[in-house]
Each structure stands twice: as structure tokens, then as C-alpha cells.
C-alpha positions in Angstrom: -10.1 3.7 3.2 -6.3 2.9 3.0 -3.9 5.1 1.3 -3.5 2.6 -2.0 -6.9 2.1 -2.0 -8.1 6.2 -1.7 -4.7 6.9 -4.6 -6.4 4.4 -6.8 -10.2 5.5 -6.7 -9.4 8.9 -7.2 -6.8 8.4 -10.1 -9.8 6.0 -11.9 -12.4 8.7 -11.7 -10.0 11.7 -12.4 -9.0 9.8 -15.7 -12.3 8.3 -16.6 -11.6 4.9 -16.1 -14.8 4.7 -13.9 -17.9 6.6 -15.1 -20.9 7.3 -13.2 -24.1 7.9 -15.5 -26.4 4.9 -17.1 -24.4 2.3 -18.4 -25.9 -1.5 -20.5 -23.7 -3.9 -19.3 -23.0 -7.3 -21.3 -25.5 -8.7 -19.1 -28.6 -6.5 -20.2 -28.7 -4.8 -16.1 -28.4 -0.9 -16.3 -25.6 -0.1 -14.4 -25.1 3.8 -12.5 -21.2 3.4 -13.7 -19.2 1.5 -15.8 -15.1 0.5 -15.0 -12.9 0.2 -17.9 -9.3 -1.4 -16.8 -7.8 -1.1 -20.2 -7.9 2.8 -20.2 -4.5 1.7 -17.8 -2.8 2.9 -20.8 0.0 4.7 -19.7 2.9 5.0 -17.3 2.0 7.0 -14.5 -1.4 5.0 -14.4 -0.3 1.6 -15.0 2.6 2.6 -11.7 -0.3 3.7 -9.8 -2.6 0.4 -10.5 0.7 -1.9 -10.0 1.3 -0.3 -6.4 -2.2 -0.5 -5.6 -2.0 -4.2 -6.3 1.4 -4.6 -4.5 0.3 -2.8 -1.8 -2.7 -5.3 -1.2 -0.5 -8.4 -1.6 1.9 -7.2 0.8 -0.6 -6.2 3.6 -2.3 -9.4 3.2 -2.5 -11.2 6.4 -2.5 -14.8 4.3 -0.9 -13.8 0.8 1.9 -11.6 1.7 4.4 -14.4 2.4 2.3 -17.3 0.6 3.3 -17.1 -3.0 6.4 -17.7 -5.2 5.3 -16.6 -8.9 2.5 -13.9 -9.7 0.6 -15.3 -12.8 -1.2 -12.8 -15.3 -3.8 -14.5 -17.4 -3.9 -13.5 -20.8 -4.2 -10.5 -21.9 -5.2 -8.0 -19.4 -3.4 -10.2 -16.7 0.2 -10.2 -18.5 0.8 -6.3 -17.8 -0.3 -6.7 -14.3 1.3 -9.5 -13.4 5.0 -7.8 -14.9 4.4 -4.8 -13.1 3.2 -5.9 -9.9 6.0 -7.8 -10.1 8.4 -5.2 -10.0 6.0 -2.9 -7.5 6.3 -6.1 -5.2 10.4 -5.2 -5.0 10.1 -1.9 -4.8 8.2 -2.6 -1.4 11.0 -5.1 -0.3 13.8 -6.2 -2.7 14.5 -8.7 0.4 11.2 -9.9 0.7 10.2 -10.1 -3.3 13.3 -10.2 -5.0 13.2 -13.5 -5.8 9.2 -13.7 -6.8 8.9 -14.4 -10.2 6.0 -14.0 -13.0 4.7 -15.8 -15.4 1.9 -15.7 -17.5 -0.1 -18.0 -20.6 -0.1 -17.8 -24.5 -3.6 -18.1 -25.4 -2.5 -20.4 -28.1 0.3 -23.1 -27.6 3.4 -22.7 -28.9 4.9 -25.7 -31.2 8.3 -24.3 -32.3 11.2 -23.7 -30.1 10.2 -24.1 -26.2 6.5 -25.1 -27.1 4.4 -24.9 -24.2 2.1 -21.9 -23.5 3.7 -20.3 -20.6 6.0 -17.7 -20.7 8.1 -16.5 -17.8 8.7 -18.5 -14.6 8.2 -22.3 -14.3 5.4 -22.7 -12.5 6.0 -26.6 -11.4 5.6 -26.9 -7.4 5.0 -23.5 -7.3 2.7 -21.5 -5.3 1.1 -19.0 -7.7 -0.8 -15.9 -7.0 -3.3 -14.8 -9.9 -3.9 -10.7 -10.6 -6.8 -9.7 -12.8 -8.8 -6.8 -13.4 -12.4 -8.1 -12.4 -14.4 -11.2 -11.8 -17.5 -11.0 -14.2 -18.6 -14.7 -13.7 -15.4 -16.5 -13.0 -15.1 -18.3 -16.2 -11.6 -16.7 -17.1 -10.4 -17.6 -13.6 -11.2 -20.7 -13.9 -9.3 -21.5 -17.0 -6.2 -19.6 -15.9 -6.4 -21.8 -12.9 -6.3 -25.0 -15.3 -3.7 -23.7 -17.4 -1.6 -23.4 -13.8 -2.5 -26.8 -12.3 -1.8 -28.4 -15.6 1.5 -26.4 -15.6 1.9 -28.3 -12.1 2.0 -25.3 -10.0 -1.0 -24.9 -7.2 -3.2 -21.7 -7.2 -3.0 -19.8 -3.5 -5.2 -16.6 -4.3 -6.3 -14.3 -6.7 -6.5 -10.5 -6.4 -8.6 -8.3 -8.5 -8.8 -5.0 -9.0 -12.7 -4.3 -8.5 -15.2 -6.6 -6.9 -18.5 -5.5 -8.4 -20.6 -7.7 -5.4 -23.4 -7.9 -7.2 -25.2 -10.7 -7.7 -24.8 -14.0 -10.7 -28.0 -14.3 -10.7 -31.1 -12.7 -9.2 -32.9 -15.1 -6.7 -36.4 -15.1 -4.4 -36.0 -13.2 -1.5 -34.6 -15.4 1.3 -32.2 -17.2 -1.0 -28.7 -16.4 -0.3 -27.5 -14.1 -2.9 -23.9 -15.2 -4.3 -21.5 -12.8 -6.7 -18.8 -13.8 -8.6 -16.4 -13.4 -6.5 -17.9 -15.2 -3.6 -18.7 -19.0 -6.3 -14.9 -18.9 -7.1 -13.8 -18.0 -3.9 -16.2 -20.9 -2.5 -15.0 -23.7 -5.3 -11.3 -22.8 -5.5 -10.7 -22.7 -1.7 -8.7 -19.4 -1.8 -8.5 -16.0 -1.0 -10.0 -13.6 -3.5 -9.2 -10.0 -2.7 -10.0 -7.2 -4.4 -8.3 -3.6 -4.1 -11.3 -1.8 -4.3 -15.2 -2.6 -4.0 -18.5 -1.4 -5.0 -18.7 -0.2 -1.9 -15.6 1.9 -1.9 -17.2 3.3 -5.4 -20.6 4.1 -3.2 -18.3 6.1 -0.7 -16.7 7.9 -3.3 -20.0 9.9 -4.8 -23.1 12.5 -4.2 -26.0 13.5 -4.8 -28.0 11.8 -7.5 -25.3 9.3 -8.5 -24.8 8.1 -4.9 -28.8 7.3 -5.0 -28.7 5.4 -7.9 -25.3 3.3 -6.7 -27.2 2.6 -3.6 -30.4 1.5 -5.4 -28.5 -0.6 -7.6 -26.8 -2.3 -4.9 -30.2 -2.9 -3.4 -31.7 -4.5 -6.3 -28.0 -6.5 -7.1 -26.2 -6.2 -4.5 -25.1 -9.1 -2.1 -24.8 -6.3 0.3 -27.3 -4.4 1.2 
């Protein structure tokens, strides 16, 4: 596990932003540990989450040099994509100086501007989303309306956590597909996430490590 990637896991269990136990998730499965990205609530943990992110982007064979505005989508997204931003020049002023950010009102505006971005244009621009997690890709999707519609064209997207679990159970034999993998698949771009439920697996013991790897089993698209 990179450097990023091994700061960030550790910093998310030592503050409790990821739990292990028995956790009901919104969609009724029991789930060994539960991520909450809006526990991100202060400096030093919003620096190390931004770096984490930066520190993907830039190391991305594809995405590093393939992007001109980082888009947050509202809410969780417009923290992220401000301070990712700035972690972005902190890596390379020379480099990312010049990347801008932008992100979408959730209602639009019909004084003064109007419109329902804020920050950079976005017209003929590449634009990189950042989010926390991919639950079932409906979010993504809109934010990646609000951008076309803006006139700029969507190049990537980069989360946080990939959860690879499956949509939708299926029979066995049928391909099992996560979130991640159906927008990846319909947008035609790269999603990458900073860490994975893998990484999570590789990070615990004893009787919480059994029940990660039995729920991966039974949800898992890797088994």
C-alpha cells in the first residue's frame, strides 16, 4: 500500500471515520463497518484527505496531466474539490497552478450571475470530478449533467472509497457489477478510488477480518 493510501486508512480508523462492528446500511445488507466522510470535520483531517486525493491524481498514469478544473458536486464534493485544489499546488505549483475548481449550487441562482456554478467556467473544459463514494452512481451522474450542460466534458472521477460490492445480487455465473464498475462502464472514464474494500480487509484481525472477508464473499465483486 502506497504512502497516501497507508496515512489515510490509518488516520480514518484512528478517528472513527471507519468503524468495524455490525452496521444496517440504507440498503437493508449488514455491513462488518461503516465509512462516514463527513466526520472530515477538521483541519488536520480535511489536509490529510485532500493530499490523499492529490496524491492519487498526480500519480495517475491517465489523469495526472488530463484535466483543467476539479469539479466538487454539491455538498460533500465542494470542500474537496477546494482543497484538493490547493493540495494539487502544493505537489507542483508549475504543474497545477493554473488548475481551477469549480463546483454546482444545488438550486439555480436568478439574481446577479444566475447560473448554478460557482468557481471556474467550465466551457471546453476538461473537468475532473472528486467525491467521497459511489453508492449507486446516481449523484455522479447528475453532476456529470450539470458539467456537460455547463459545456465542459467529464475526464474522470476519483473517490475516496470503492466499496466493490455488488448493485445487485445476481445467480451465480452472472457477472457481478458494483457501482463503481456501471458508471465507469457508461461514462467511458476513469474512476479511481484512494482506497478499497480491499485495502479495509488488509487493515484488520481477528474476528473483524472474518466477517469483512465473508461479506466480500457474499457482495463482493471480488472474491
Amino acid at each position: 500500500m502506497t504512502g497516501h493510501k497507508s496515512q489515510l486508512l490509518s488516520t480514518c480508523i484512528s478517528s472513527n471515520i471507519l468503524l468495524f462492528g455490525t452496521f444496517t446500511l440504507k440498503s437493508g445488507r449488514q455491513s462488518p463497518y461503516f465509512f462516514q466522510a463527513g466526520l472530515f470535520s477538521t483541519a488536520s483531517l480535511v489536509s490529510t484527505l485532500s493530499s490523499s486525493y492529490a496524491a492519487t491524481i498526480a500519480s495517475h498514469p491517465v489523469l495526472s496531466s488530463n484535466f483543467d478544473v476539479v469539479f466538487g458536486p454539491a455538498y460533500k464534493g465542494i470542500p474537496l474539490a477546494a482543497t484538493t485544489a490547493c493540495a494539487l499546488n502544493t505537489i507542483s505549483s508549475e504543474k497545477y497552478g493554473n488548475i481551477g475548481y469549480s463546483f454546482n449550487r444545488k438550486e439555480k441562482k436568478d439574481h446577479g450571475e444566475g447560473g448554478n456554478i460557482v468557481g471556474a467556467d467550465l466551457k471546453g473544459k476538461r473537468v475532473l470530478i472528486v467525491d467521497d463514494v459511489i453508492t449507486a452512481g446516481t449523484a455522479i451522474r447528475e453532476a456529470v449533467g450539470v458539467i456537460e450542460a455547463a459545456g465542459g466534458k467529464v475526464v474522470g472521477i476519483v473517490v475516496c472509497l470503492d466499496r466493490q460490492e455488488v448493485l445487485k445480487e445476481v445467480e451465480e455465473g452472472q457477472e457481478r457489477v458494483s457501482a463503481v464498475m456501471s458508471v465507469e462502464r457508461e461514462l467511458k472514464v476513469p474512476v479511481v478510488p484512494i482506497l478499497t474494500l480491499e485495502d479495509l480487509i488488509g487493515s484488520v484481525s481477528g474476528e473483524d477480518k472474518e466477517k469483512m472477508v465473508e461479506y466480500r464473499k457474499r457482495y463482493g465483486v471480488k472474491n
